[in-house]
C-alpha positions as CSV (number, residue, x, y, z in Angstrom):
1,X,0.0,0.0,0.0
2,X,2.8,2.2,1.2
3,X,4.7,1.7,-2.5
4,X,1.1,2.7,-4.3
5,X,0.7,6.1,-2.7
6,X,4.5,6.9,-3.2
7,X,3.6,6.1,-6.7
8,X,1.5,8.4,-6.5
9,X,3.1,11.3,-4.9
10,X,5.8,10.8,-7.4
11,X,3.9,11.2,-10.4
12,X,1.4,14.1,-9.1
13,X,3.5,16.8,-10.6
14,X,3.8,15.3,-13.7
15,X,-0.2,14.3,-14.1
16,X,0.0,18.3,-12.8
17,X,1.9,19.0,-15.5
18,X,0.0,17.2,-18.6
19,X,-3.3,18.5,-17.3
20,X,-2.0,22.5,-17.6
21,X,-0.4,21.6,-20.7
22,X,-3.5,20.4,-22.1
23,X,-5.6,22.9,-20.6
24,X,-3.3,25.7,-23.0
25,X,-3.2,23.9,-25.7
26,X,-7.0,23.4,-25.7
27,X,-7.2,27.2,-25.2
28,X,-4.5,28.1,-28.0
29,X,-7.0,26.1,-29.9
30,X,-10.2,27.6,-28.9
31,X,-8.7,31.2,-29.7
32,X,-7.1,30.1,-33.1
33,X,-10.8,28.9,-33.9
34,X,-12.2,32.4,-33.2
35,X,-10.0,34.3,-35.2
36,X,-10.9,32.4,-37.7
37,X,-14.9,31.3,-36.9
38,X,-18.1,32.7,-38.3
39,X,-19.6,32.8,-35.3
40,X,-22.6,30.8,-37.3
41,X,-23.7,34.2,-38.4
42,X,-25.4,34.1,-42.4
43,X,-23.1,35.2,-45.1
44,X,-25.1,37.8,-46.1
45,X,-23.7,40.2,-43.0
46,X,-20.8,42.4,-44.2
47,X,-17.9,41.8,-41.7
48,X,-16.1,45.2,-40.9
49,X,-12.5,45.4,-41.0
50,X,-11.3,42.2,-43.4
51,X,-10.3,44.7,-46.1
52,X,-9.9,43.2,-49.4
53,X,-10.2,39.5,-47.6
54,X,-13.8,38.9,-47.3
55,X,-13.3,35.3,-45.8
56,X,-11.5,33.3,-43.2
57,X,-8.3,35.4,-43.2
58,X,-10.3,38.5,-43.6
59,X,-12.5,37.7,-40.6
60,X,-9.0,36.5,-38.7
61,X,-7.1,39.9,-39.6
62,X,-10.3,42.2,-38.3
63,X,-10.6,39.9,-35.2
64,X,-6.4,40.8,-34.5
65,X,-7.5,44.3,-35.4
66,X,-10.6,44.6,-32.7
67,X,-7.7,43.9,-30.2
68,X,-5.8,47.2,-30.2
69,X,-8.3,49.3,-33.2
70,X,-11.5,49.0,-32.1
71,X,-12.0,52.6,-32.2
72,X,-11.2,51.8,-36.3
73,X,-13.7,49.0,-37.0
74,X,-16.5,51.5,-35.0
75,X,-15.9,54.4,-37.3
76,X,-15.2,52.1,-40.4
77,X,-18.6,50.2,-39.6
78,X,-20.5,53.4,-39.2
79,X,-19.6,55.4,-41.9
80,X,-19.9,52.3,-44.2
81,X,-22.7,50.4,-43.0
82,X,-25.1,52.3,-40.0
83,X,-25.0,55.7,-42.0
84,X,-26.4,53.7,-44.8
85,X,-28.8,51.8,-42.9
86,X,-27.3,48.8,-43.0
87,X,-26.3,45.8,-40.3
88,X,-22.9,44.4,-40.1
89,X,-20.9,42.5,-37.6
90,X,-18.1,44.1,-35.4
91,X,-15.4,41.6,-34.7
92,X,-14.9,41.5,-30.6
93,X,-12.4,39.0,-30.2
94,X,-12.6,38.7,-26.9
95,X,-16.1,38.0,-26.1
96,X,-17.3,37.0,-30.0
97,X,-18.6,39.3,-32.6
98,X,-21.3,41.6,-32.6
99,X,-24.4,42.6,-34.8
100,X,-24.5,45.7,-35.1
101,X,-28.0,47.2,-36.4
102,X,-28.2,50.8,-37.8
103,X,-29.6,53.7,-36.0
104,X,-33.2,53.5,-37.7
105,X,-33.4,49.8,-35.5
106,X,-33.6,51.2,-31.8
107,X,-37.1,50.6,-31.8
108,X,-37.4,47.1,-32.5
109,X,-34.4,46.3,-30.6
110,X,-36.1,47.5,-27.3
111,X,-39.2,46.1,-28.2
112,X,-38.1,42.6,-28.2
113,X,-38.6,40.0,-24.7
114,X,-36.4,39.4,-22.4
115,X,-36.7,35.8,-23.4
116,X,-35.8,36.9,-27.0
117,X,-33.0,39.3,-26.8
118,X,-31.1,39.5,-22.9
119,X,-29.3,42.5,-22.0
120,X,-28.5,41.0,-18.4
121,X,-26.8,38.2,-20.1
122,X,-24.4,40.3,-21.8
123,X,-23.4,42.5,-18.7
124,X,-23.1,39.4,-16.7
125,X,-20.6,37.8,-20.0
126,X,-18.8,41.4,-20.1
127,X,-18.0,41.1,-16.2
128,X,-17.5,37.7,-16.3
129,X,-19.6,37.5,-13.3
130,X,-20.0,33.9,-12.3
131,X,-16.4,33.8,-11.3
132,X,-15.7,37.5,-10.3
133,X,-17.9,38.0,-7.8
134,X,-18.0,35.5,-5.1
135,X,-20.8,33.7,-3.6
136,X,-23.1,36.4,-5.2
137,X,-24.1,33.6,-7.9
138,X,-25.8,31.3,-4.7
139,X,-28.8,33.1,-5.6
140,X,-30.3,33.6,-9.3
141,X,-31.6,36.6,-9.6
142,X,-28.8,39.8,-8.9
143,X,-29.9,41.9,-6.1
144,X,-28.4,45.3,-6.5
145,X,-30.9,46.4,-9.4
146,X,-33.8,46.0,-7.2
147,X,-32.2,47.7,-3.9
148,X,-30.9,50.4,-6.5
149,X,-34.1,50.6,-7.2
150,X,-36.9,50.3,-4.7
151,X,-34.5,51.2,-1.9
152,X,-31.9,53.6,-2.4
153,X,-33.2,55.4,-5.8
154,X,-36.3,56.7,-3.3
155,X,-34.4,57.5,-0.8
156,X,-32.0,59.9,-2.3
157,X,-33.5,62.9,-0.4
158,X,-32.4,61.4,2.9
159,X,-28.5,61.1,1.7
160,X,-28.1,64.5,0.2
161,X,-26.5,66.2,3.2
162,X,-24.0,62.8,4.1
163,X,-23.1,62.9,0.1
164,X,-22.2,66.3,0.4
165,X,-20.4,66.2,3.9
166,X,-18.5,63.2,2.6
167,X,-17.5,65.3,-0.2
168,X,-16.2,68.0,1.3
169,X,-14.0,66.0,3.6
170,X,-12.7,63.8,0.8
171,X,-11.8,67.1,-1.2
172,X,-9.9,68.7,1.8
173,X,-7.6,65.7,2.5
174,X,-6.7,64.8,-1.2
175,X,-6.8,67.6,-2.9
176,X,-6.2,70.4,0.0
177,X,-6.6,73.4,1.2
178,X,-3.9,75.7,0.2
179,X,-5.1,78.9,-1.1
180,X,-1.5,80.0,-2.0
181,X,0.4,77.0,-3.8
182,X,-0.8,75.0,-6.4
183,X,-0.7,71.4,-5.9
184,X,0.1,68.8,-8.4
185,X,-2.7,65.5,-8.3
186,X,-2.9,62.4,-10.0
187,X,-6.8,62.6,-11.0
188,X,-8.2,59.4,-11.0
189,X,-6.7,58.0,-8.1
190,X,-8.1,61.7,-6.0
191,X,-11.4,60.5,-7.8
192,X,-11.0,56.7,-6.8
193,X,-11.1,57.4,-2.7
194,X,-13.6,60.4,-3.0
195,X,-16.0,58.2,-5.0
196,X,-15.4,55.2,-2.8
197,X,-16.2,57.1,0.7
198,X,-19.3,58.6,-1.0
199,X,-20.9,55.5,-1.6
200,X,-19.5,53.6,1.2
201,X,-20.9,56.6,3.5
202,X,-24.4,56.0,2.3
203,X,-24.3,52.1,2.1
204,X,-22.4,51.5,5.1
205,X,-22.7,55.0,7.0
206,X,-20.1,57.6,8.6
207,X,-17.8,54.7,10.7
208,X,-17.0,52.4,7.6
209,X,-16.5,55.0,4.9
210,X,-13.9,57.1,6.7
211,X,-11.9,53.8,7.5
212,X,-9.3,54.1,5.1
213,X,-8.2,50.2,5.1
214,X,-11.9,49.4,4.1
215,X,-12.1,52.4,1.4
216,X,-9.1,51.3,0.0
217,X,-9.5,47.8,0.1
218,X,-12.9,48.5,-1.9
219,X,-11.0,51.1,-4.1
220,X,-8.3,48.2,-5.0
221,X,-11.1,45.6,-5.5
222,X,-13.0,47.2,-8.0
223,X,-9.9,48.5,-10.1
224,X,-9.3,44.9,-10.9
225,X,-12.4,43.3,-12.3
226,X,-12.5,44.1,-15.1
227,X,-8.8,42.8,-16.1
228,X,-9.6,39.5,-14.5
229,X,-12.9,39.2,-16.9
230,X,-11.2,39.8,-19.8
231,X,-8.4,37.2,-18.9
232,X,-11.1,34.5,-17.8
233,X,-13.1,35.9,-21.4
234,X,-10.1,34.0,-23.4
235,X,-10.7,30.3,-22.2
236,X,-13.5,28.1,-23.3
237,X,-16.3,28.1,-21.2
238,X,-15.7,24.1,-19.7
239,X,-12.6,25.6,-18.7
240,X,-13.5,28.6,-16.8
241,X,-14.4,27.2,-13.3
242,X,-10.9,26.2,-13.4
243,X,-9.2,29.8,-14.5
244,X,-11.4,31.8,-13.0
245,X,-10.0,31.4,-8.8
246,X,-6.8,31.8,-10.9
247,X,-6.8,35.1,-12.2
248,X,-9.2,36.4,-9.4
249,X,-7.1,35.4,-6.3
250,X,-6.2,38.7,-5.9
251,X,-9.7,40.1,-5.6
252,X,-10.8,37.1,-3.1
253,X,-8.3,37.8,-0.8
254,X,-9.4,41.8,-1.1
255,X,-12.9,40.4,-0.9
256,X,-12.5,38.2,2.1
257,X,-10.7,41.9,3.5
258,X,-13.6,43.5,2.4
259,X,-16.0,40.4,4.1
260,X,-14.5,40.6,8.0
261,X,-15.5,44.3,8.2
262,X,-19.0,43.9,7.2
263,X,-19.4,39.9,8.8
264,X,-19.8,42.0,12.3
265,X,-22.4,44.3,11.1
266,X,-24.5,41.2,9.3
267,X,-23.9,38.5,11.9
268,X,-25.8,41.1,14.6
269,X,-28.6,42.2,12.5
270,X,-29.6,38.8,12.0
271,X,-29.0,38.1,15.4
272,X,-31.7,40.5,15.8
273,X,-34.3,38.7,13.8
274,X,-33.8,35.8,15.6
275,X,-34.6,37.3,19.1
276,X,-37.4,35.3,21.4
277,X,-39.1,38.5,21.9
278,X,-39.5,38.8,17.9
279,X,-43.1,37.7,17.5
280,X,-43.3,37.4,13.7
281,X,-40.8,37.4,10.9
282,X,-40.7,40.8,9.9
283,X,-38.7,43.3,7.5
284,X,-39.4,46.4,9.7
285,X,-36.5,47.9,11.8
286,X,-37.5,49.5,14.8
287,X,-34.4,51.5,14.7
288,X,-34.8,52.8,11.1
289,X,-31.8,51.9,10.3
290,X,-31.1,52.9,6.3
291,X,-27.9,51.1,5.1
292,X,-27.2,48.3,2.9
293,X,-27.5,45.6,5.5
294,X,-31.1,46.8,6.1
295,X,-32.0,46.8,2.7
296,X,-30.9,43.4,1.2
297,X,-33.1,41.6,4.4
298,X,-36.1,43.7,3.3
299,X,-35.4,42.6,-0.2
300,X,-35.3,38.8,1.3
301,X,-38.6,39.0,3.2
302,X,-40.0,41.4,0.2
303,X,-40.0,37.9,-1.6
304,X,-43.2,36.0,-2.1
305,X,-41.5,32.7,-1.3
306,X,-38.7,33.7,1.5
307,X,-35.2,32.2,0.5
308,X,-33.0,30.9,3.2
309,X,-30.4,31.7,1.2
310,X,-30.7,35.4,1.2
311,X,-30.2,35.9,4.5
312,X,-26.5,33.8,4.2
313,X,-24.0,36.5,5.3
314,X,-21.6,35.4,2.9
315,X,-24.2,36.0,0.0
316,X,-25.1,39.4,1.8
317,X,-21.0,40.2,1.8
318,X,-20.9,39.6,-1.7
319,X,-23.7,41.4,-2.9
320,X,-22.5,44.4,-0.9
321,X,-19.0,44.2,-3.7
322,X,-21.0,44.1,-6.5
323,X,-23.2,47.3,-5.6
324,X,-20.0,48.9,-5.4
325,X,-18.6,47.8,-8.0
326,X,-21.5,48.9,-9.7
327,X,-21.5,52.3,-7.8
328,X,-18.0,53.0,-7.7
329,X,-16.1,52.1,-10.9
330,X,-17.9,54.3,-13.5
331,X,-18.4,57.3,-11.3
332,X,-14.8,57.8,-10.6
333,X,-14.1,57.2,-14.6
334,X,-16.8,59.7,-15.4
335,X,-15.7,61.9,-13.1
336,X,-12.1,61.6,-13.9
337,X,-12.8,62.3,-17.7
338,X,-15.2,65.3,-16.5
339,X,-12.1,67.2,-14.8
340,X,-9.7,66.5,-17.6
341,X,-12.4,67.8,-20.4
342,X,-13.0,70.9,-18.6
343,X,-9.3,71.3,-17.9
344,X,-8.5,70.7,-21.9
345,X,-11.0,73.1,-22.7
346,X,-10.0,76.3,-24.3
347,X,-12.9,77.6,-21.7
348,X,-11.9,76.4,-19.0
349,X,-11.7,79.1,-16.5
350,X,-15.2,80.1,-17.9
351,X,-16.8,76.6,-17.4
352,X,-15.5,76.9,-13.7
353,X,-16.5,80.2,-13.9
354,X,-20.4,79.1,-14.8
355,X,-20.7,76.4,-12.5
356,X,-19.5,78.1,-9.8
357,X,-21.8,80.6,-10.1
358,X,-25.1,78.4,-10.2
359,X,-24.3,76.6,-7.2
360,X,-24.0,79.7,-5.9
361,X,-27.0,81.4,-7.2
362,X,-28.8,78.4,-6.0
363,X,-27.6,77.5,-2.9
364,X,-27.9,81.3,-1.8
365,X,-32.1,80.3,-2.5
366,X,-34.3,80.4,-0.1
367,X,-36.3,78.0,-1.2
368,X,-34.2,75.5,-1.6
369,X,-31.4,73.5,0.7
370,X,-28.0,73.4,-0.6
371,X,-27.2,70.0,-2.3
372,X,-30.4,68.9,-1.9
373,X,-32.7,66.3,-4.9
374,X,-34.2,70.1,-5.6
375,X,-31.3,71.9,-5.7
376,X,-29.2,69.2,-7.6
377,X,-31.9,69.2,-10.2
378,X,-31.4,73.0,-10.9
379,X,-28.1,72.6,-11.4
380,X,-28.5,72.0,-15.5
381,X,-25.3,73.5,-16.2
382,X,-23.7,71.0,-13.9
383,X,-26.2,68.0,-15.7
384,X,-24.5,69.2,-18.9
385,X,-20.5,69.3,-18.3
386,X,-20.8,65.8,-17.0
387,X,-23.7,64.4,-19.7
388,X,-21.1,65.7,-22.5
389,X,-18.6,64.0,-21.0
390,X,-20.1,61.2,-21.2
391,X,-21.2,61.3,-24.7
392,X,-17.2,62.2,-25.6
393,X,-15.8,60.1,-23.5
394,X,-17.5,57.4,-22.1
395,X,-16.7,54.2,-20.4
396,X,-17.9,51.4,-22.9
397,X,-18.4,51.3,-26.3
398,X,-21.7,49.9,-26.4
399,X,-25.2,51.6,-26.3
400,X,-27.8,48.5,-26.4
401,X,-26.2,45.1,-26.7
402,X,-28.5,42.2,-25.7
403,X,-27.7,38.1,-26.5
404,X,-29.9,36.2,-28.6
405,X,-31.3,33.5,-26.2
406,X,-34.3,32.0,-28.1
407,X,-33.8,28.8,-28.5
408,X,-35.1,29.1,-32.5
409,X,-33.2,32.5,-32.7
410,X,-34.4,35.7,-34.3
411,X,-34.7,37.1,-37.3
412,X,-33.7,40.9,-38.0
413,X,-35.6,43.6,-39.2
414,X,-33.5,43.3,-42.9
415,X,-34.3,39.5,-42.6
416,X,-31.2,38.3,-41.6
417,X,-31.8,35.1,-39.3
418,X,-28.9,35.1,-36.4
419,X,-28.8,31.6,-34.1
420,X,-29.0,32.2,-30.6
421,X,-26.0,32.9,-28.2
422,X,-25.7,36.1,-30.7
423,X,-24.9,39.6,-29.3
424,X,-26.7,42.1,-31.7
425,X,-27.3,45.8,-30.5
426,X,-26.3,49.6,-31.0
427,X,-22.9,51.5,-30.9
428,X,-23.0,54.2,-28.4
429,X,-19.6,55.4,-29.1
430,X,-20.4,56.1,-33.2
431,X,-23.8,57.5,-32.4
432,X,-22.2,60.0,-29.7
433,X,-19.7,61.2,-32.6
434,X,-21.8,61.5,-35.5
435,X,-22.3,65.1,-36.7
436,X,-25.5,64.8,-37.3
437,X,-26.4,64.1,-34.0
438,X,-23.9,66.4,-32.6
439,X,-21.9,69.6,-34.3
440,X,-19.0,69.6,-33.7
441,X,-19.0,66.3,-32.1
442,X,-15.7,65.5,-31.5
443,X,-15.2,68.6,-29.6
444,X,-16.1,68.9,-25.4
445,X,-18.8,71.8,-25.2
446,X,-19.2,71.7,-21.9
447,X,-23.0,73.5,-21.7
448,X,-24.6,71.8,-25.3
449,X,-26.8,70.0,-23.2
450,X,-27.7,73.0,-20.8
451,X,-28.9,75.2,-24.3
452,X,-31.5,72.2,-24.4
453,X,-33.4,70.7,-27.4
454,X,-36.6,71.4,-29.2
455,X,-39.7,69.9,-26.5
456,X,-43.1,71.2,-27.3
457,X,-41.6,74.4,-28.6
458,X,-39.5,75.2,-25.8
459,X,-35.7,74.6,-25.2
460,X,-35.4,72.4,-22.0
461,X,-31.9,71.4,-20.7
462,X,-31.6,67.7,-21.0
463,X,-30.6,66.2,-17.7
464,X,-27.4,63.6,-16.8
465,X,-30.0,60.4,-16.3
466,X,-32.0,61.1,-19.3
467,X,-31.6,58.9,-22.1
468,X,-32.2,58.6,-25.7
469,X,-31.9,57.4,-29.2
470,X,-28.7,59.7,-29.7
471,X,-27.6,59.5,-25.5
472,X,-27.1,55.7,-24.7
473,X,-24.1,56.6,-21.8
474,X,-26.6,55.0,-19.3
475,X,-28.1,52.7,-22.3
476,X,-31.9,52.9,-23.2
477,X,-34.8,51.9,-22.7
478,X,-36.2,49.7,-20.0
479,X,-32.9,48.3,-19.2
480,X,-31.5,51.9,-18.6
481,X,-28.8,51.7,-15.7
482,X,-31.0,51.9,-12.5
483,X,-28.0,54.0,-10.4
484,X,-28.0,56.6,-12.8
485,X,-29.9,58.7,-10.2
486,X,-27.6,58.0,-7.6
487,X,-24.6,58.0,-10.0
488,X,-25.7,61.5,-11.3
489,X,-26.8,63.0,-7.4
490,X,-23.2,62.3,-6.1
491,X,-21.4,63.4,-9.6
492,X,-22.9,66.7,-9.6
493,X,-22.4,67.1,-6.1
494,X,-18.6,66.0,-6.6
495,X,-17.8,68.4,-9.2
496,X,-20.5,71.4,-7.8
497,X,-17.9,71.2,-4.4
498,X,-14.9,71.0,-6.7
499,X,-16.1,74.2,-9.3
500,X,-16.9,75.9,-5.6
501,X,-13.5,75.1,-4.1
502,X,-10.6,75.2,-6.5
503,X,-9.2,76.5,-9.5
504,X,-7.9,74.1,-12.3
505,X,-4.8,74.9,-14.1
506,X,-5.8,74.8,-17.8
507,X,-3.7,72.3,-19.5
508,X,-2.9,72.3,-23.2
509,X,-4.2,68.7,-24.7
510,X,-5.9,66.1,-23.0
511,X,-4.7,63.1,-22.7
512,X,-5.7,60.6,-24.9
513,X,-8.4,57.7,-23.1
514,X,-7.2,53.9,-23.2
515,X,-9.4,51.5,-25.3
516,X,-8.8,47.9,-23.6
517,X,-11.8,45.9,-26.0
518,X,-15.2,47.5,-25.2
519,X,-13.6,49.2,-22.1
520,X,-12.0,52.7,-22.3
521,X,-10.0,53.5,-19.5
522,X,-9.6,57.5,-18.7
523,X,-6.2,58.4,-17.9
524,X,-4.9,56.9,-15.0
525,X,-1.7,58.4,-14.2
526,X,-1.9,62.0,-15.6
527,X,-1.8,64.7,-13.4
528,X,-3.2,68.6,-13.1
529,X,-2.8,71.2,-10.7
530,X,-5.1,72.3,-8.1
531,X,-5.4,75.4,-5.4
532,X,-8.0,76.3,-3.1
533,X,-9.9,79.3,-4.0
534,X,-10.1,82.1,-1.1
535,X,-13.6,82.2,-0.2
């Protein structure tokens, strides 16, 4: 017996061996397949990008391109195929090609089932969720769209005035307040811990958000996903269970950092429900508490069947890191992009100029309480620098993208017929730059959107968290990001305090934004220079 399991022992590392050699030979083969695949998709579709080459090597050399020229195939497909009303398929290497229908196609797009065409599915795919966020997958359905929703969306009002005190605190330590020097910061990672301990103040409260080991262990977390996705995105999907603890073992041991700060918090408030004076299973807190904690038990016993599940702390943990993911990561890359459009603009000092003033003008109001849901949503000016920011520069690609997940497929509105496990949608990006959306679209003008459209024969400013067929920043439709409110309360907030506080050192160019795939990272290292005004 002894002889069999040093037989064993001995040839471990070798069986170790084979099976990782297999495992990246299977994948080499899987990604040499892509380049060249169809992807099942009729012939009919144009493919952008293959050049002269409209076959195998064509569809492998615009596949390599999507890699580092993404930007290219989007303008190439637009001017060639969408201005002309025509569908054609963006190579996405990464993830698989995607149909991309024409402008005139919104419509039916967003009229079509969730059991037809899936926009969750495609998020979830982008993220890589079911191996990036841990234990959050024990339960089906995703909980942060509903709590975004029913619980923190209509409670706003109550956060205004912990928003903006977290704000000015945030601003004072990282970016100072020296009224005589200038100081030199790196933009995006002022934004990352300002962001952070706003949203951490009004899921988790006062204690937790100015804890800088938690702020920063969330900060560092939420950096990181979206590199791991893409490197789990690259191996077949048998093999993913496998890679996936490999590429995120970085974010689970953040995540279990993350998990012993809020196990406390979650072990006593169920605790609480299980008290012998508790009469009745019940959702209501007698201490009105109004923090994360709080709201994923209501959304537990909200439930028409209860599920034991939902009230596992581990699930509750993880749930809290994908909220902020959700929260965090776009915010501090919108508002990072914000400050560096505004700096680049050749109006610079009058854009700071202009906001300052209506927060002043408003805040000095009466009738209405600084920062507050009424004042925020007077702030237009302030809905517009950050709304054409977004339309410039945003942080995907995509406007509507949804997966085919009919079993029988669908058939397009030019009668193309695409199988199911298809991505078909709208570019955001080439919509956002087309002139004839947009004059001078490729230029930051920071109040466009406060000069307002045509409505009933009135110009109306259009608002950060409204969407449309030309604004898909937030997407569109009935799958429209549900944090936009919050998103937009503390962004305007963020940048009101900042027009208020400093002056920003106009810079000469702005730095160019990273495309990595469908993500487009802001700059990340870049710096400008700040002072505190004299008030």
């Amino acid at each position: 017996m002894a002889s069999l399991w040093q037989i064993a022992f001995a040839s471990a590392p070798n069986i170790f061996g084979a099976t990782v050699t297999a495992a990246l030979f299977i994948t080499f083969l899987n990604l040499v397949r892509r380049i060249f695949s169809t992807a099942s998709l009729p012939s009919n579709l144009p493919w952008v990008g293959v050049g002269k080459f409209n076959n195998c090597l064509g569809r492998a050399k615009s596949n390599l391109a999507s890699i580092f020229h993404l930007k290219n195939l989007l303008d190439e497909g637009y001017a060639k195929y969408s201005k002309n009303d025509k569908t054609y398929v963006l190579p996405y290497f990464i993830n698989g090609p995607q149909v991309v229908l024409p402008p005139s196609q919104i419509s039916w797009l967003m009229e079509q089932a969730d059991d037809v065409l899936s926009q969750e599915l495609v998020n979830r795919e982008f993220l890589q969720a079911d191996y990036a966020f841990f234990h959050a997958n024990m339960v089906d359905n995703p909980v942060h769209p509903d709590i975004i929703q029913h619980q923190l969306t209509k409670k706003l009002g109550n956060f205004t005035d912990d928003i903006a005190d977290e704000v000015l605190a945030a601003l004072d330590e990282y970016w100072g307040t020296d009224t005589e020097e200038w100081r030199e910061v790196k933009v995006y990672d002022t934004m990352l811990p300002i962001i952070s301990r706003i949203s951490i103040r009004v899921f988790m409260g006062r204690q937790l958000c100015r804890n800088k080991t938690f702020t920063s262990i969330c900060g560092n977390y939420i950096r990181k996903v979206a590199l791991a996705a893409a490197a789990i995105s690259l191996f077949p999907n048998f093999l993913k269970p496998f890679v996936g603890p490999i590429f995120t073992v970085f974010d689970y041991i953040l995540y279990r950092r993350c998990r012993s700060f809020l196990m406390p918090i979650i072990h006593d408030r169920l605790d609480e429900l299980r008290r012998p004076d508790v009469l009745k299973i019940t959702s209501e807190d007698p201490q009105g508490r109004n923090d994360y904690v709080q709201w994923a038990l209501d959304h537990a016993f909200a439930k028409p069947v209860v599920n034991p599940v939902e009230f596992d702390p581990r699930v509750i943990a993880s749930r809290f890191s994908v909220l902020a993911f959700a929260a965090i990561q776009s915010s501090v890359i919108t508002l990072t992009n914000a400050i560096f459009d505004i700096a680049a603009s050749s109006e610079c000092a009058e854009s700071l100029t202009t906001l300052r003033k209506e927060v002043l003008d408003i805040a000095e109001d009466a009738t209405a309480t600084p920062w507050s849901k009424t004042a925020l949503s007077r702030m237009t000016h302030l809905d517009s620098a950050l709304r054409e920011s977004l339309r410039l520069n945003g942080f995907v690609e995509r406007g509507i993208m949804k997966k085919v997940v009919a079993p029988e497929g669908v058939t397009l509105p030019d009668g193309s017929h695409i199988p199911c496990g298809t991505k078909v949608g709208i570019s955001g990006y080439s919509i956002h730059h087309d002139e004839a959306n947009y004059p001078d679209a490729n230029k930051y003008d920071a109040f466009r959107f406060a000069r307002g459209h045509e409505t009933e024969g009135k110009k109306r400013p259009q608002r950060l968290v409204n969407t449309s067929d030309i604004f898909m920043s937030f997407s569109h439709g009935s799958h429209s990001c549900p944090g936009r409110f919050f998103a937009a309360n503390q962004l305007k907030t963020a940048l009101g305090h900042i027009a208020l506080l400093y002056d920003i050192e106009p810079i000469a160019d702005r730095p160019v934004n990273k495309w990595f795939f469908g993500h487009i990272a802001p700059p990340l290292t870049e710096t400008l220079r700040v002072r505190r005004r004299k008030m």
